[in-house]
C-alpha positions, 0 to 999 in steps of 0.5 A: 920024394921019400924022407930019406931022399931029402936027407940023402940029398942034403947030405951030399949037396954043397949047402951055402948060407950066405949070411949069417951074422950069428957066425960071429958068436964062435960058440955057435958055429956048430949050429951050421955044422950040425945043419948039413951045411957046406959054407957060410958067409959071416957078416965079417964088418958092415957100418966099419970103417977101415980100422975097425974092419981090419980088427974084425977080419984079424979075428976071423983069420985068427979063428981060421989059423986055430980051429981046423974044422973050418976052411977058409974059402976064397976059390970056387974048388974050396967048396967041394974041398972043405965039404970032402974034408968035413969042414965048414967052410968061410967065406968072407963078407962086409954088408957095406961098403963103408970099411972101403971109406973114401978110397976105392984101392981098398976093395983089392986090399979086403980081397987079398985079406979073403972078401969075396963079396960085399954089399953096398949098403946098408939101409941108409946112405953112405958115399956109395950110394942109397939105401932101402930106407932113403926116401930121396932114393938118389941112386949110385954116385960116382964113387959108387961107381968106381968101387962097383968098377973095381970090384968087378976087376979083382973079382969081388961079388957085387950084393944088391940087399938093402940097397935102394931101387935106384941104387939097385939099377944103376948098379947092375947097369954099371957091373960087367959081372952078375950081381946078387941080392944075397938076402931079400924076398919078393916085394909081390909076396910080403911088402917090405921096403927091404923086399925086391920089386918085379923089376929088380928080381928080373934084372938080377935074373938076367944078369946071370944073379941070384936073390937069396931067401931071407927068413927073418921074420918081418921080411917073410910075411905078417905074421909075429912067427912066419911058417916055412911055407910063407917063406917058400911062397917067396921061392915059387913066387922068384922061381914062376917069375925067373926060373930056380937058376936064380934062387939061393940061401941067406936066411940072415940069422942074426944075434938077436934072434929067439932063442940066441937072445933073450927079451932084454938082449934083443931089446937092446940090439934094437933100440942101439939100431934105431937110435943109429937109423939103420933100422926103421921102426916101420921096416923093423919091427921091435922083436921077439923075432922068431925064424920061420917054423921048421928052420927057426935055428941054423941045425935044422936047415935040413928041413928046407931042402925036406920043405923044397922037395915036399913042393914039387921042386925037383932034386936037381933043382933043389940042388942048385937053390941050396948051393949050385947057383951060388956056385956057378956065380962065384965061378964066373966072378971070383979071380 
C-alpha cells in the first residue's frame, strides 16, 4: 500500500491503545490526540485500595465533566460517537484488583463508576491470585474465582497481564466470557517472565480474546532501544500461531519513559518499584527506557498502522489489530 493509503486508513479506522499510564499526566493527552487515536485506556488504580481508587477515579470523572474534547466510553457505540465527534475517547481501567480489596460486590460499584476492564494482578500476589513474578505460581483462589464470576455478570473484561501462568489458566477455565492479555508479547520471540507462553496465546485465542503489543522495551527484544520491527515480529509470531483476530494495542507508555522523564525522575520511579517488589531487577531492567523506534511517543503511533501494512498485513486486517478486535471483545462482554 502507498503511504497516503496508510494515512488515510489511520484516519478513518477506531484506533485503541489499551494502556496508557501516561494518560495520567493531562498535560499529555495531546499526544494521543495527535496519534490519530480513538480511545485510550488510562491505568485509572492498580496497587489502590478502595479509598485511594475511588479519589483517583473522582479525578478522572472530574477530568471528564470539564475538558470536552474527551468522552467518557462505557458502551461499545461510545467508540464510533467520540471518533465522529473528534474526541478522545476514556475508557477505564485498574491493573489490579486490589481496589476490589476483600469484597467482590465492589467489582458492580467500579463498573457503574465506568470500569470496563480490570486486570488481576500485578506481578506479585494479591488475594486473587499470583502474578508473573511468584515463583510458587500458585494460581487463582477462591476468591479469585468469585471476583472472576462477578466480573463476567456486570460485564466487566477480564485482563490476563502480568499475571502468573496458572493464574492465567485457571482464569480462562473459570470465565464464561473472553479474556484479554491487554499488554504482553510473545515469550517464543523475546523471553520475559512478563511475555506469553504458546499455551497461553492460544488459550486466549480460542476464547474469542485478544493479546495487545506491548512496546516497552524489555518486553520487546534485547536491545536497550528495540526497532518497531522487533516489535512487529511479536505481531507475525501471535498472528502465524492464531490468526490477526486476536491481536490488539497496549504499547504501555509509561510516565518514565525517555523523553517524559528525565534520568533522575526515571531513576526514582524505579527504585520506588523495586523497593515495593512490583518490579524485579531481572524482568525490569533499570532505565533509560526507550519505546521502539518510529513510535517512541503516543504522536507517532501512525507509524504502526504505516509499519503493518509495510509487512504484508492487509488493510482489513490492520483495521482490526488497531481497533476492531478489541471492539467486537467490548461488544460481547460490556453490558
Amino acid at each position: 500500500m502507498a503511504r497516503t493509503d496508510a494515512r488515510a486508513l489511520h484516519r478513518d479506522a477506531i484506533v485503541i491503545d489499551l494502556v496508557c499510564p501516561l494518560a495520567n499526566q493531562e498535560r499529555h493527552l495531546d499526544e494521543w490526540m495527535r496519534g490519530g487515536v480513538t480511545a485510550l485506556g488510562p491505568t485509572v488504580a492498580a496497587d489502590d485500595g478502595l479509598e485511594s481508587a475511588m479519589t483517583k477515579l473522582a479525578t478522572w470523572l472530574e477530568r471528564l465533566g470539564r475538558r470536552r474534547d474527551l468522552a467518557h466510553v462505557t458502551h461499545v457505540d461510545d467508540f464510533a460517537r467520540a471518533k465522529k465527534d473528534g474526541r478522545l475517547g476514556i475508557v477505564f481501567h485498574f491493573q489490579n484488583t486490589q481496589p476490589f480489596e476483600r469484597n467482590a460486590e465492589l467489582v458492580e460499584v467500579y463498573y457503574r463508576l465506568g470500569v470496563r476492564v480490570t486486570q488481576l494482578t500485578y506481578n506479585v500476589r494479591n488475594w486473587v491470585g499470583d502474578g508473573c513474578a511468584e515463583p510458587a505460581d500458585s494460581g487463582l483462589s477462591d476468591f479469585g474465582r468469585r471476583i472472576v464470576r462477578e466480573m463476567n455478570r456486570v460485564g466487566m473484561v477480564v485482563d490476563l497481564s502480568h499475571t502468573g501462568y496458572r493464574t492465567t489458566m485457571e482464569a480462562m477455565e473459570v470465565s464464561t466470557a473472553p479474556c484479554i492479555v491487554s499488554h504482553a508479547n510473545a515469550r517464543a520471540v523475546h523471553d520475559s517472565a512478563r511475555n506469553l507462553r504458546d499455551d497461553q496465546i492460544d488459550a486466549v485465542a480460542a476464547q474469542g480474546g485478544v493479546i495487545g503489543l506491548n512496546g516497552f522495551p524489555a518486553f520487546v527484544s534485547k536491545r536497550r532501544w528495540p526497532t518497531l520491527d522487533d516489535l512487529l515480529r511479536h505481531a507475525d509470531y501471535i498472528a502465524g500461531r492464531v490468526g490477526t483476530d486476536h491481536l490488539s494495542v497496549g504499547i504501555d507508555y509509561y510516565q518514565g519513559q525517555w523523553p517524559f522523564a528525565d534520568a533522575a525522575a526515571a531513576k526514582a520511579l524505579y527504585a520506588a518499584s523495586v523497593r515495593s517488589g512490583r518490579w524485579s531487577p531481572v524482568t525490569y531492567p533499570a532505565p533509560p527506557y526507550k519505546y521502539p523506534r518510529g513510535i517512541e511517543v503516543p504522536s507517532k503511533l501512525g507509524a504502526l498502522t504505516r509499519a503493518l501494512l509495510a509487512r504484508g498485513y492487509a488493510g482489513d486486517d490492520v483495521r482490526k489489530i488497531l481497533g476492531g478486535n478489541l471492539l467486537r471483545v467490548f461488544g460481547k462482554v460490556w453490558r
